[in-house]
ChimeraX commands (.cxc) that place a marker at each C-alpha (Angstrom):
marker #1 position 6.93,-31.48,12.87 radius 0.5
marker #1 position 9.02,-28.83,11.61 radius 0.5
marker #1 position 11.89,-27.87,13.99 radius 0.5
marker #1 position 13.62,-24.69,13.08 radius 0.5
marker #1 position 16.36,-22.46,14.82 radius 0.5
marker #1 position 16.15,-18.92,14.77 radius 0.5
marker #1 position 19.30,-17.19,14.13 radius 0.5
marker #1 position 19.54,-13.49,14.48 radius 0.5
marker #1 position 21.20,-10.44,16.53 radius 0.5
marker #1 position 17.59,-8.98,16.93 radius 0.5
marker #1 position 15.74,-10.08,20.09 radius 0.5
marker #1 position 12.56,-8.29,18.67 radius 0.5
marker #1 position 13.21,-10.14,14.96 radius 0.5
marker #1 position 13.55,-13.37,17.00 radius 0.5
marker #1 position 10.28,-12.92,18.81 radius 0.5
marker #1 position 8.53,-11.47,15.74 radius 0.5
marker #1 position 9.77,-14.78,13.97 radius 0.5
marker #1 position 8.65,-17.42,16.76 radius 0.5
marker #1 position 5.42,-15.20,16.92 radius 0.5
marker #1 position 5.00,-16.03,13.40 radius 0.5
marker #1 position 5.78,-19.85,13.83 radius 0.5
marker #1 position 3.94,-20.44,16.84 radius 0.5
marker #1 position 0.59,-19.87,14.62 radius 0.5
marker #1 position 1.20,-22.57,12.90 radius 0.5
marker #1 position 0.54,-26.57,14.09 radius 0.5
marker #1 position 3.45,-28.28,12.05 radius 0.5
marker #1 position 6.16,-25.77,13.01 radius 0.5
marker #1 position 8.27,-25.15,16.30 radius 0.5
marker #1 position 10.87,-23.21,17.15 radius 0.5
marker #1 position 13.51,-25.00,19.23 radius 0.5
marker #1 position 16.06,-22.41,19.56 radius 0.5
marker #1 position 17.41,-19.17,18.95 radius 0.5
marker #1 position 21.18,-18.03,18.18 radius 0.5
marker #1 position 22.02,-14.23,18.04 radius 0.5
marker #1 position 25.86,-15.00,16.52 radius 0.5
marker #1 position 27.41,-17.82,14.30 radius 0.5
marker #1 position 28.97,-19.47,17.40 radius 0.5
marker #1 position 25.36,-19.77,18.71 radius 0.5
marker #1 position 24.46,-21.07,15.64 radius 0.5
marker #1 position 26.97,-23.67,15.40 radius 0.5
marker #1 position 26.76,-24.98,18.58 radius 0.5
marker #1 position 22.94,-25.45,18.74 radius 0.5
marker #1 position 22.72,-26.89,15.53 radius 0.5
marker #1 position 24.92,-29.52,16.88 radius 0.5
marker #1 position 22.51,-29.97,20.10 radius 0.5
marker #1 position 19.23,-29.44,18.65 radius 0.5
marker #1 position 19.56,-30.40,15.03 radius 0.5
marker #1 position 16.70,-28.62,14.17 radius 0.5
marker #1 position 15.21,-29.37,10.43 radius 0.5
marker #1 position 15.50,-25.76,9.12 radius 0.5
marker #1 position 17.77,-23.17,9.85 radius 0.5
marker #1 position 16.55,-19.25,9.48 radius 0.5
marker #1 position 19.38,-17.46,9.41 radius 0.5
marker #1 position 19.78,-13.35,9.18 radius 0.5
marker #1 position 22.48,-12.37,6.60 radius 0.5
marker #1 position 24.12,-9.62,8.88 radius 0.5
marker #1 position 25.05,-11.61,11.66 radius 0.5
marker #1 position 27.97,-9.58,14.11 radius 0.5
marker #1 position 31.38,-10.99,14.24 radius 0.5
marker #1 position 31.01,-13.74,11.49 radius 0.5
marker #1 position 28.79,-12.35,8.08 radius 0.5
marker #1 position 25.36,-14.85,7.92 radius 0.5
marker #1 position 27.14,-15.83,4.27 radius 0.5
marker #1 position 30.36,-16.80,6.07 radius 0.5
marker #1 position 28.33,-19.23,8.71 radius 0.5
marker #1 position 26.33,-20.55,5.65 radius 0.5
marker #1 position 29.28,-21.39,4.19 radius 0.5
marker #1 position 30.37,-23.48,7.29 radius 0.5
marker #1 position 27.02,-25.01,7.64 radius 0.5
marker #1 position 26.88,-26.64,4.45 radius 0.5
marker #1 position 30.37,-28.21,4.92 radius 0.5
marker #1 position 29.42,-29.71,8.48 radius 0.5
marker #1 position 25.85,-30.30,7.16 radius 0.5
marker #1 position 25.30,-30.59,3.26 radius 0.5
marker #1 position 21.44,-31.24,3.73 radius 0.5
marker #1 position 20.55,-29.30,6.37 radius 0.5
marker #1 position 17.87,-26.29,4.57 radius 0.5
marker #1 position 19.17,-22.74,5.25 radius 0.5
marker #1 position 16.84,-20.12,4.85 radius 0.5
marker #1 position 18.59,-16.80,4.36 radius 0.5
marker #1 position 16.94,-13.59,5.81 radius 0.5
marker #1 position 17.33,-10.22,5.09 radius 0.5
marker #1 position 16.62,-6.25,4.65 radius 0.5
marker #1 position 19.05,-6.32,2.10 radius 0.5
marker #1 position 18.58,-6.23,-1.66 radius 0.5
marker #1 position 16.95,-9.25,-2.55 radius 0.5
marker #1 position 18.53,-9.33,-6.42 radius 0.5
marker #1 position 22.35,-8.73,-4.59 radius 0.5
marker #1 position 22.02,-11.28,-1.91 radius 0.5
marker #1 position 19.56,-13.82,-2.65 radius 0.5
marker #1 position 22.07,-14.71,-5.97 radius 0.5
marker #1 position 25.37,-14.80,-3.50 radius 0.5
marker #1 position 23.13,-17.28,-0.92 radius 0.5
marker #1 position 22.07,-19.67,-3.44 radius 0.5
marker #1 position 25.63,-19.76,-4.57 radius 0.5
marker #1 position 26.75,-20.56,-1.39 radius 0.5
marker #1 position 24.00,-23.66,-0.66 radius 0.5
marker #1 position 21.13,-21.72,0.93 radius 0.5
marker #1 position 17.69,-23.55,-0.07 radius 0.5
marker #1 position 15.98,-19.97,-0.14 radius 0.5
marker #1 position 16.02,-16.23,0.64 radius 0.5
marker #1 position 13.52,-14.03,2.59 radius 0.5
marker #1 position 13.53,-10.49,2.83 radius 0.5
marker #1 position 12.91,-9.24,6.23 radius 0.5
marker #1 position 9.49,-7.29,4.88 radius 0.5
marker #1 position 7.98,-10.11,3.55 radius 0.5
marker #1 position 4.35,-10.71,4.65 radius 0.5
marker #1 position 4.39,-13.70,7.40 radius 0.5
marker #1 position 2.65,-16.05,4.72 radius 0.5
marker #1 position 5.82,-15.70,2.70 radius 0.5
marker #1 position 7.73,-16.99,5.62 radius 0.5
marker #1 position 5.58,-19.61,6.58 radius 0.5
marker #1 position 5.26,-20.86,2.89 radius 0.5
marker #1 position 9.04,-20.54,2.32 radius 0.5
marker #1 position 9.94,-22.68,5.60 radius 0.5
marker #1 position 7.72,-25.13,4.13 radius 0.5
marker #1 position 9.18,-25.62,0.88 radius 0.5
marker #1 position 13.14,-25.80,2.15 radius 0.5
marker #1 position 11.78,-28.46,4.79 radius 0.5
marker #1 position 10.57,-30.09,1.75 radius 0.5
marker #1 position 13.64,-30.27,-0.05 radius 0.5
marker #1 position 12.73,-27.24,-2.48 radius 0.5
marker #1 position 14.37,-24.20,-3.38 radius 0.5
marker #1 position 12.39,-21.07,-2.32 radius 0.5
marker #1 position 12.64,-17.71,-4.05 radius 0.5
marker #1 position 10.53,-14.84,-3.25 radius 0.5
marker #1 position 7.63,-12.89,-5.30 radius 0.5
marker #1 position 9.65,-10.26,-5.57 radius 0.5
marker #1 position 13.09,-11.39,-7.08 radius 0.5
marker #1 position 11.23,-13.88,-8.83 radius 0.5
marker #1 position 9.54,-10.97,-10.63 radius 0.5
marker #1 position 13.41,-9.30,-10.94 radius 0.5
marker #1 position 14.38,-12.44,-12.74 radius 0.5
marker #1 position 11.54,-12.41,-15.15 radius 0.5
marker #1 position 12.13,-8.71,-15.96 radius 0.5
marker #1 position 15.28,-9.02,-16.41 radius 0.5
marker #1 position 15.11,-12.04,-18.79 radius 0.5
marker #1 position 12.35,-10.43,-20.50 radius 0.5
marker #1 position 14.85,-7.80,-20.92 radius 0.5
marker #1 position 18.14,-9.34,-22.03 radius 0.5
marker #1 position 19.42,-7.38,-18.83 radius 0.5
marker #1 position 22.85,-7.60,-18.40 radius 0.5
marker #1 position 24.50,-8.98,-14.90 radius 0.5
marker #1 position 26.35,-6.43,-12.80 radius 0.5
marker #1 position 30.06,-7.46,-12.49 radius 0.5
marker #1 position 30.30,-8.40,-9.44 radius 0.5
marker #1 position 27.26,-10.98,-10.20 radius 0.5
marker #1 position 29.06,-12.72,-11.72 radius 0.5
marker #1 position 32.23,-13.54,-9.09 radius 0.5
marker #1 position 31.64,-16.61,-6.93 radius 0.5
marker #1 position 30.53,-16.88,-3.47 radius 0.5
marker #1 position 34.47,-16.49,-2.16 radius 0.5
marker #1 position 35.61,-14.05,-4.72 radius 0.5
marker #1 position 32.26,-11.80,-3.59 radius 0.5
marker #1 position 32.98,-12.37,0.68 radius 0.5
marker #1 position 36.99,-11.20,-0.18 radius 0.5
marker #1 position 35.37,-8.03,-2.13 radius 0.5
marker #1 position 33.07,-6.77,0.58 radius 0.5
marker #1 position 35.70,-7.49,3.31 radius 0.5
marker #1 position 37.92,-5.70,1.38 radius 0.5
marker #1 position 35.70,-2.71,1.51 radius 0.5
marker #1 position 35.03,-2.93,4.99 radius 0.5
marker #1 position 38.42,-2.04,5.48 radius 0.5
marker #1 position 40.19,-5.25,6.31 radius 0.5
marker #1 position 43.39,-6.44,5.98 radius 0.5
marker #1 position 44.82,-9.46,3.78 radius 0.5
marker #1 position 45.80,-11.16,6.87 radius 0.5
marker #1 position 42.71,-10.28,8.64 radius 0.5
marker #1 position 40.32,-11.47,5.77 radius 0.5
marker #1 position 42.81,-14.91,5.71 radius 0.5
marker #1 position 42.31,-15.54,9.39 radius 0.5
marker #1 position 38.87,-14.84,9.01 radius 0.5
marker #1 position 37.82,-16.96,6.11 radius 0.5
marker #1 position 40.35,-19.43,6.95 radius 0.5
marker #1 position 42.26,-19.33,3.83 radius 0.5
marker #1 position 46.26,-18.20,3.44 radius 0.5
marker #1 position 47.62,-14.68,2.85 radius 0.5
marker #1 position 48.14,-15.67,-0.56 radius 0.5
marker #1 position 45.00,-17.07,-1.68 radius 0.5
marker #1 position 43.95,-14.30,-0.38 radius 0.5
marker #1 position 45.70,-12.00,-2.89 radius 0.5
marker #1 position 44.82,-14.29,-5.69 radius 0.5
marker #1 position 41.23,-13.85,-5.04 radius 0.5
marker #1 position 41.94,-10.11,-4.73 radius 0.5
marker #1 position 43.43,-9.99,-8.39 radius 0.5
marker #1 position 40.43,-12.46,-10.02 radius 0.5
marker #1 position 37.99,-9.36,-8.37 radius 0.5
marker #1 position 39.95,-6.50,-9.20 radius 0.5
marker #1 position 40.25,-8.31,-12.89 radius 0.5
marker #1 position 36.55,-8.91,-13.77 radius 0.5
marker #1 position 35.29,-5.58,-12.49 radius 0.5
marker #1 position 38.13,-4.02,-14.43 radius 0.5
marker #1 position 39.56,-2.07,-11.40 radius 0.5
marker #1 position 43.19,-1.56,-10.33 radius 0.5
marker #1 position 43.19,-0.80,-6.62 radius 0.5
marker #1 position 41.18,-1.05,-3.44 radius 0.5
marker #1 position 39.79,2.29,-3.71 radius 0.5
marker #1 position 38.06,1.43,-6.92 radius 0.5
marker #1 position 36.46,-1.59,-5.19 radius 0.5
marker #1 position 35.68,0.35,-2.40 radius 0.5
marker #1 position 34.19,3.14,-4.08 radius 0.5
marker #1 position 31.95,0.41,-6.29 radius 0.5
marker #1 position 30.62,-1.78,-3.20 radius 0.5
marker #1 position 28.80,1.28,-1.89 radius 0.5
marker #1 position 28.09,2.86,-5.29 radius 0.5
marker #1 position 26.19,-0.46,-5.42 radius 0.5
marker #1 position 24.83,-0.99,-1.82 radius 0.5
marker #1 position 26.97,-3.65,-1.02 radius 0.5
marker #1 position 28.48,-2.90,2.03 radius 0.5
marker #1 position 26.48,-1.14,5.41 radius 0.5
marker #1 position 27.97,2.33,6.03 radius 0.5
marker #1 position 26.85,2.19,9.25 radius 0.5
marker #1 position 28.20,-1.72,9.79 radius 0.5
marker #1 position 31.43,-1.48,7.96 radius 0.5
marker #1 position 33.18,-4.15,9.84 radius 0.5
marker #1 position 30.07,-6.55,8.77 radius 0.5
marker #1 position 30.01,-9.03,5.65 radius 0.5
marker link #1:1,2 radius 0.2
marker link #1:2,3 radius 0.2
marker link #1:3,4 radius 0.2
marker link #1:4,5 radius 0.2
marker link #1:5,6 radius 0.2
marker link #1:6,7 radius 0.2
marker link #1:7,8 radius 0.2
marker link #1:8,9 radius 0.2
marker link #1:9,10 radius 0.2
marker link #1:10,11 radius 0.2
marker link #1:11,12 radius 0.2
marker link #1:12,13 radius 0.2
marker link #1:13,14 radius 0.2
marker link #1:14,15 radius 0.2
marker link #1:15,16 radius 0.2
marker link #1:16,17 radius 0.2
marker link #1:17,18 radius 0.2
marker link #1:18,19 radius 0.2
marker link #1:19,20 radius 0.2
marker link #1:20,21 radius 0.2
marker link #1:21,22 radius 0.2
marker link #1:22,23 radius 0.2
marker link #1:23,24 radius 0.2
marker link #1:24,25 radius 0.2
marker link #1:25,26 radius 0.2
marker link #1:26,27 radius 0.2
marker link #1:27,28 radius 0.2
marker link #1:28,29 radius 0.2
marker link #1:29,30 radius 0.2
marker link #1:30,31 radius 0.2
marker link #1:31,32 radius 0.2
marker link #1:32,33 radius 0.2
marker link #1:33,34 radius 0.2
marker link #1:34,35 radius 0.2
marker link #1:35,36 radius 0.2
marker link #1:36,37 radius 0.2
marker link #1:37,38 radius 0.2
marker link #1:38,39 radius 0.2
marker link #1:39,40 radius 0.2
marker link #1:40,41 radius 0.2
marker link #1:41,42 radius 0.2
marker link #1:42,43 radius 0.2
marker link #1:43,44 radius 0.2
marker link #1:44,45 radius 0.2
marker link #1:45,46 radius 0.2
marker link #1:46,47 radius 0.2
marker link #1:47,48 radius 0.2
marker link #1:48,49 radius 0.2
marker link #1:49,50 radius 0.2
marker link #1:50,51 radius 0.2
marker link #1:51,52 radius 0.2
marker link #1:52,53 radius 0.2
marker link #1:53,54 radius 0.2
marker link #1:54,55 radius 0.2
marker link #1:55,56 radius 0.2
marker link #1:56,57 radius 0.2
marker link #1:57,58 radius 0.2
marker link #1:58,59 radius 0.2
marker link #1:59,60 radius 0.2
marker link #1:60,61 radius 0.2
marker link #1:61,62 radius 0.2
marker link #1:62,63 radius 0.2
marker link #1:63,64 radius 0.2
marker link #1:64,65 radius 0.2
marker link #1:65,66 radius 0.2
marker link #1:66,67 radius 0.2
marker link #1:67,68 radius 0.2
marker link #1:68,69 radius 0.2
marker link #1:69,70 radius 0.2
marker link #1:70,71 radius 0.2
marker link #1:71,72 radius 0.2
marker link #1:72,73 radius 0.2
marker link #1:73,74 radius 0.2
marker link #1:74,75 radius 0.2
marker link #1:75,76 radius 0.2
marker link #1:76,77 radius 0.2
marker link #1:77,78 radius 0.2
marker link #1:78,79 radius 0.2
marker link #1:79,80 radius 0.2
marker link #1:80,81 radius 0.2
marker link #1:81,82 radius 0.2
marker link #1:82,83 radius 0.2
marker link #1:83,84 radius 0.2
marker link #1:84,85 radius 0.2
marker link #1:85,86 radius 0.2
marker link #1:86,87 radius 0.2
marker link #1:87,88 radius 0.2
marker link #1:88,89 radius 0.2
marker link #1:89,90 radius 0.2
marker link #1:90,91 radius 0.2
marker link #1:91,92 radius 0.2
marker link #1:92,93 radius 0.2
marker link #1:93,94 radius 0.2
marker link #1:94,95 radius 0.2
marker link #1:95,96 radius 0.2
marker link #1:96,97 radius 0.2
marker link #1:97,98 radius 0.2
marker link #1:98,99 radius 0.2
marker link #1:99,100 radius 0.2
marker link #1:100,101 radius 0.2
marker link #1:101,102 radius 0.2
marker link #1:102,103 radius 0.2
marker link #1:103,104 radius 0.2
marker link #1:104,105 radius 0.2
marker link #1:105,106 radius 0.2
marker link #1:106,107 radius 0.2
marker link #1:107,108 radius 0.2
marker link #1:108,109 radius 0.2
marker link #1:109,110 radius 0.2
marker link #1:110,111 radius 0.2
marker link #1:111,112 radius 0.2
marker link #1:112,113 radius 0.2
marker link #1:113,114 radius 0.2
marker link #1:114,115 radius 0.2
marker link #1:115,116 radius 0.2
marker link #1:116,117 radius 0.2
marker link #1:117,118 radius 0.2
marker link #1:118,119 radius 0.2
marker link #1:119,120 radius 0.2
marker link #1:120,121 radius 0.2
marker link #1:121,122 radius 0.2
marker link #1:122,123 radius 0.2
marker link #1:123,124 radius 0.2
marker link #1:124,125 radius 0.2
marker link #1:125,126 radius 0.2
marker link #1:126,127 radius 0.2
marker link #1:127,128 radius 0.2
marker link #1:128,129 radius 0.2
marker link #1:129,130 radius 0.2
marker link #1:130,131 radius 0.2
marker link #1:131,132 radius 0.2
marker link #1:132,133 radius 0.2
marker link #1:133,134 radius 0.2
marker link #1:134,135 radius 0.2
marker link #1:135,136 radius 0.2
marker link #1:136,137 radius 0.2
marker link #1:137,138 radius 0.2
marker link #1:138,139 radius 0.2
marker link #1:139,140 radius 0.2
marker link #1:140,141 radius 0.2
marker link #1:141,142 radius 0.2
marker link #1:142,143 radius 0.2
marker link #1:143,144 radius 0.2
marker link #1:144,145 radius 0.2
marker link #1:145,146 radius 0.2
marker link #1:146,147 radius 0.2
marker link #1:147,148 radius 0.2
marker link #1:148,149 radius 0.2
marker link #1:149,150 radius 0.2
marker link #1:150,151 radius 0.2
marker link #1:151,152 radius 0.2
marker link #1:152,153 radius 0.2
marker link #1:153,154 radius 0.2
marker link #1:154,155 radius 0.2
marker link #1:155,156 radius 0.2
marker link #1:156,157 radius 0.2
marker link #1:157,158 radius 0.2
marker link #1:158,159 radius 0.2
marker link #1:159,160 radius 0.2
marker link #1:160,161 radius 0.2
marker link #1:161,162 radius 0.2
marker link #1:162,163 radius 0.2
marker link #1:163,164 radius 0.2
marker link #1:164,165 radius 0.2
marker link #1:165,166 radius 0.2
marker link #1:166,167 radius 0.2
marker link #1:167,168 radius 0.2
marker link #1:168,169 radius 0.2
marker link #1:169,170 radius 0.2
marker link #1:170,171 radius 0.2
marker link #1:171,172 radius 0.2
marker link #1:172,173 radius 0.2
marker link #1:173,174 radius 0.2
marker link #1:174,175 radius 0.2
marker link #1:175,176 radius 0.2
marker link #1:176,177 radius 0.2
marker link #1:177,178 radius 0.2
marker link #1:178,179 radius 0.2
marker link #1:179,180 radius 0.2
marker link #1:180,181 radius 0.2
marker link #1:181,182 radius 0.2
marker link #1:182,183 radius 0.2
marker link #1:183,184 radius 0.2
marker link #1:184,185 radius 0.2
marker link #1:185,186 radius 0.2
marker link #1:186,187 radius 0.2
marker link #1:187,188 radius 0.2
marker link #1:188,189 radius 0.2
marker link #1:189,190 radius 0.2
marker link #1:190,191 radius 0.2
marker link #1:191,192 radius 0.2
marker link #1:192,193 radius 0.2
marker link #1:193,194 radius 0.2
marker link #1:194,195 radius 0.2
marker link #1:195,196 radius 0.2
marker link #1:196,197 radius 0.2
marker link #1:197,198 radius 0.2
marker link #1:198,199 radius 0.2
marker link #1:199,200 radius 0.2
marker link #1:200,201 radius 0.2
marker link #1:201,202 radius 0.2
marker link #1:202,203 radius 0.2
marker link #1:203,204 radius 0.2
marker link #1:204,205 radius 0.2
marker link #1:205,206 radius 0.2
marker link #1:206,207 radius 0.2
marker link #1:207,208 radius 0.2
marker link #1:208,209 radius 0.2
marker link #1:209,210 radius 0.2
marker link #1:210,211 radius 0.2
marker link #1:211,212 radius 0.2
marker link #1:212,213 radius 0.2
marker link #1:213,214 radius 0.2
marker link #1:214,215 radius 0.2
marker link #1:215,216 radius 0.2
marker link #1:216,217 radius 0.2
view
């Protein structure tokens, strides 16, 4: 049996989601979490086999819990959901140790089909982005800059451009003042920028950052 907890700040996504599960005989939901702190605490009680975790989480980004997941539990599957760009953020949560991504208007099929590969040790990547990739091999298509920063240099970039503070971002990613500002200047150097502004400006010129959640990673 596949256990699997649902995390996500959407009662109706979380009942859509168990809806979805309940259909099928090798699959059970065992809990839901609707913050990180949820999340971390029922993993720890339920340890559930597969994790489905939303992205835009409140308080905590679903990236930053990720993160902390795969230090406390390296083998645990994370399957990142989404309404988000698929190309943007399924690239970030790979990098970052999740077994696959899901956007949020995927058919249920995808879902089910995705929960069962991650459960099986298997990376999962949707039709769509998989079609993305092809094209854009097919293509020679060059990555965007910020594509190519890692997983921390990318969470210090959208913070930034949420309008955080260096000491806020520290305290929130766990990491000193001053790493902080080095990660800052590795950002600002490979998208060729010189101030916050610039990388402000570029995370919504790119649809990296919720105008209407700008507090969220």
């Amino acid at each position: 049996m596949i256990t699997i907890l649902v995390a996500d700040d959407h009662p109706i996504i979380r009942k859509g989601l168990k809806q979805i599960i309940s259909e099928e005989r090798d699959m059970e939901v065992v809990g839901e979490a609707s913050n990180g702190k949820e999340v971390l605490e029922k993993v720890k009680k339920l340890n559930p086999s597969v994790i489905i975790l939303d992205i835009s989480m409140p308080g905590y980004s679903g990236l930053y819990i990720l993160s902390q997941l795969k230090s406390l539990y390296p083998k645990l599957p994370v399957l990142m959901l989404s309404a988000l760009s698929e190309q943007i953020y399924a690239s970030q949560s790979l990098k970052a140790g999740a077994s696959g991504f899901v956007n949020k208007e995927s058919v249920p099929e995808e879902l089910v089909k995705a929960i069962r590969k991650v459960s099986g040790g298997e990376l999962y990547i949707g039709s769509v982005l998989a079609e993305q990739m092809a094209h854009n091999l097919r293509h020679d298509k060059k990555s965007l800059p910020h594509e190519l920063l890692s997983f921390r240099e990318f969470q210090v970039l959208r913070l930034i451009a949420s309008g955080k503070q260096s000491g806020e971002i520290a305290k929130e990613l766990n990491i000193s003042i001053k790493t902080v500002s080095t990660y800052r200047s590795r950002v600002l150097e490979k998208l060729d920028m010189t101030n916050n502004a610039e990388l402000v400006n570029y995370c919504y010129r790119e649809g990296l950052i919720d105008n209407f959640e700008p507090t969220i990673l």
